[in-house]
BAFI-3210 file (N, C-alpha, C; in Angstrom, 3 decimals, decimal comma, padded with zeros to 6 digits):
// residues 67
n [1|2|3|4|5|6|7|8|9|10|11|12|13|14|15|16|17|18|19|20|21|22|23|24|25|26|27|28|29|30|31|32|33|34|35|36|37|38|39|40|41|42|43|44|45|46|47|48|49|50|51|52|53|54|55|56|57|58|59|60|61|62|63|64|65|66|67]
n.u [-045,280|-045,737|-047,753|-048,180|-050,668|-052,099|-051,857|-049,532|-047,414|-046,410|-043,329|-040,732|-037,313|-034,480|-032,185|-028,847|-028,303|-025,720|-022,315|-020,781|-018,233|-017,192|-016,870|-018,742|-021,185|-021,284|-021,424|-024,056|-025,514|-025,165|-026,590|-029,070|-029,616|-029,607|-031,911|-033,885|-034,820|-035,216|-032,290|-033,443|-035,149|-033,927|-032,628|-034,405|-035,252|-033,345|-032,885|-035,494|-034,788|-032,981|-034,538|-036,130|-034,645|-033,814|-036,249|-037,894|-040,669|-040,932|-040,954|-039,790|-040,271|-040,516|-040,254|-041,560|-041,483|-039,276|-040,106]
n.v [-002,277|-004,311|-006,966|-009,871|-012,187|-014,986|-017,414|-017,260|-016,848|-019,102|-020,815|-022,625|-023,748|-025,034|-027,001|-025,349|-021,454|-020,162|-020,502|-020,400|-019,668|-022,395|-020,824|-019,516|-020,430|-022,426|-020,114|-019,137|-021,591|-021,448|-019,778|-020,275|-022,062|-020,650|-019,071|-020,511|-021,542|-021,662|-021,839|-020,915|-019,556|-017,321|-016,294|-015,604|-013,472|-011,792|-010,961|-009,644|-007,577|-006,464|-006,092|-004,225|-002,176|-000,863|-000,080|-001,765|-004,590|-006,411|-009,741|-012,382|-015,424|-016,827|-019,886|-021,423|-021,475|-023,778|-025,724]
n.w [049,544|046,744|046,403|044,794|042,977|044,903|043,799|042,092|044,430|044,739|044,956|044,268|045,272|042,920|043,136|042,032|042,778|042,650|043,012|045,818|048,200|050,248|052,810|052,904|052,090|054,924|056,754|056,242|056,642|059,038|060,223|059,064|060,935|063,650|063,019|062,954|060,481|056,464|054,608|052,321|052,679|053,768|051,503|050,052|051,465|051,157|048,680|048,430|049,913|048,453|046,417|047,323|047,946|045,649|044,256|043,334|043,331|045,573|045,291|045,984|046,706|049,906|051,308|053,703|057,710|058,915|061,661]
ca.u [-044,809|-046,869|-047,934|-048,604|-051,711|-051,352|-051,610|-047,966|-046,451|-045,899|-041,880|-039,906|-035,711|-034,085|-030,290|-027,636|-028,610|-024,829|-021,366|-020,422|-017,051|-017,086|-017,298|-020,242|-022,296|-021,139|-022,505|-025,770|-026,439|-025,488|-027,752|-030,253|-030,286|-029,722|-032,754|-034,970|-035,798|-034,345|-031,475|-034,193|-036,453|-032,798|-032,037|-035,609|-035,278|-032,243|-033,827|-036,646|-034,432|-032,052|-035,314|-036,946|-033,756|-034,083|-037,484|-038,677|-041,738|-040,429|-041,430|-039,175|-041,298|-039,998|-040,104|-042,358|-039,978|-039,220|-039,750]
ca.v [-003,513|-005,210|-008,675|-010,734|-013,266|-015,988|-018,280|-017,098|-016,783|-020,639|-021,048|-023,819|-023,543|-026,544|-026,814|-024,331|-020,441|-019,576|-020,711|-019,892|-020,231|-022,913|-020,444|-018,615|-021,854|-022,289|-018,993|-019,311|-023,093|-021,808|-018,658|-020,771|-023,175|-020,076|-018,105|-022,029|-020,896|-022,149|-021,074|-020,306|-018,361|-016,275|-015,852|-014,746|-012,238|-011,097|-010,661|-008,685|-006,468|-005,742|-005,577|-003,151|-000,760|-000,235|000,257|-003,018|-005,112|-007,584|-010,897|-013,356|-015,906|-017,372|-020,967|-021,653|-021,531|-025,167|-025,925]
ca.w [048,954|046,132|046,682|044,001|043,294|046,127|042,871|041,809|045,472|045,127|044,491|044,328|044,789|043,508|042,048|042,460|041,777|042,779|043,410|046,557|049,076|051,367|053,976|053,317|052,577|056,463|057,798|055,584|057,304|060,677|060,033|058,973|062,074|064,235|062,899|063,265|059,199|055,837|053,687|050,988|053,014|053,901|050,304|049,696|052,204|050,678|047,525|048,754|050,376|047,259|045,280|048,213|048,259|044,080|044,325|042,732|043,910|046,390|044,531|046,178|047,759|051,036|052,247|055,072|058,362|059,707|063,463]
c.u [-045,905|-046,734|-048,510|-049,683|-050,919|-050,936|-049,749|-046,894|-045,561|-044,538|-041,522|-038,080|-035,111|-032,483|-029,392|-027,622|-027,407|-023,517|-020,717|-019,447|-018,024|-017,575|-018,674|-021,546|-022,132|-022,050|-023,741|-026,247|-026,378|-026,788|-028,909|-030,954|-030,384|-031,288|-034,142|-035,675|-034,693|-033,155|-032,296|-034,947|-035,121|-032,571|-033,210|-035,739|-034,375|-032,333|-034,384|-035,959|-033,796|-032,771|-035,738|-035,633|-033,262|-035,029|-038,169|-039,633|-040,778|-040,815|-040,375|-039,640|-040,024|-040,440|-040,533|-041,119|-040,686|-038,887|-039,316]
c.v [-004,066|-006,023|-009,198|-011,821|-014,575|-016,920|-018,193|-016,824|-018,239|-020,613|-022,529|-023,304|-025,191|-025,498|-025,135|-023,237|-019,636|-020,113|-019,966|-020,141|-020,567|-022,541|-019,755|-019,447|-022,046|-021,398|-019,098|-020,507|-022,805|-020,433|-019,186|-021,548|-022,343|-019,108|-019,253|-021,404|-021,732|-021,195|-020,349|-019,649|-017,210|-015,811|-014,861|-013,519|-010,956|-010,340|-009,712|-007,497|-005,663|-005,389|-004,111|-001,765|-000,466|-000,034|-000,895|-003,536|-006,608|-008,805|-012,140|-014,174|-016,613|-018,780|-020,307|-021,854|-022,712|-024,781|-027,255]
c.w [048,047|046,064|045,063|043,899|044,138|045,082|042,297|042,914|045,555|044,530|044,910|044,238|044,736|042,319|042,568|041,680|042,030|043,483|044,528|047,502|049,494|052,546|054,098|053,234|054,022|057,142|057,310|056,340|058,710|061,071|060,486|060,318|063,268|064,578|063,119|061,213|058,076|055,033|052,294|051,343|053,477|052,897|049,807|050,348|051,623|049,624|047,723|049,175|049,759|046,392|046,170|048,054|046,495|043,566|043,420|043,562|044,700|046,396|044,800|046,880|048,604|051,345|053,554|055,886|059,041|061,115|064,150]
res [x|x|x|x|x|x|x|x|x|x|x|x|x|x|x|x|x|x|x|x|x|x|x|x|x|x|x|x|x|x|x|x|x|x|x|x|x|x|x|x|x|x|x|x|x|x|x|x|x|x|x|x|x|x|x|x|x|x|x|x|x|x|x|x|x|x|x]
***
């Protein structure tokens, strides 16, 4: 996996990067409260993993997980 300078790990998610049913906003918030983590450190994961299985550098930073 290549990491990036810590200086550019810093992300920010604001506003809406996708229209999504009703329902799957649902499973993503109960995900989120299931896993004790956020919906943006889930998406980041998601990321990483669609970048990791096309052989891209996994550059999606994650949100710290809330306790």
């Amino acid at each position: 996996m290549h990491q990036l300078p810590v200086v550019f790990q810093i992300c920010t998610f604001t506003g809406k990067y996708a229209n999504l049913p009703p329902a799957v906003k649902k499973q993503l918030r109960m995900l989120a409260v299931e896993r004790e983590t956020t919906i943006q450190a889930l998406l980041a994961e998601a990321l990483n993993d669609l970048f990791a299985k096309y052989g891209k550098p996994e550059i999606a930073c994650a949100s710290r997980k809330s306790k």
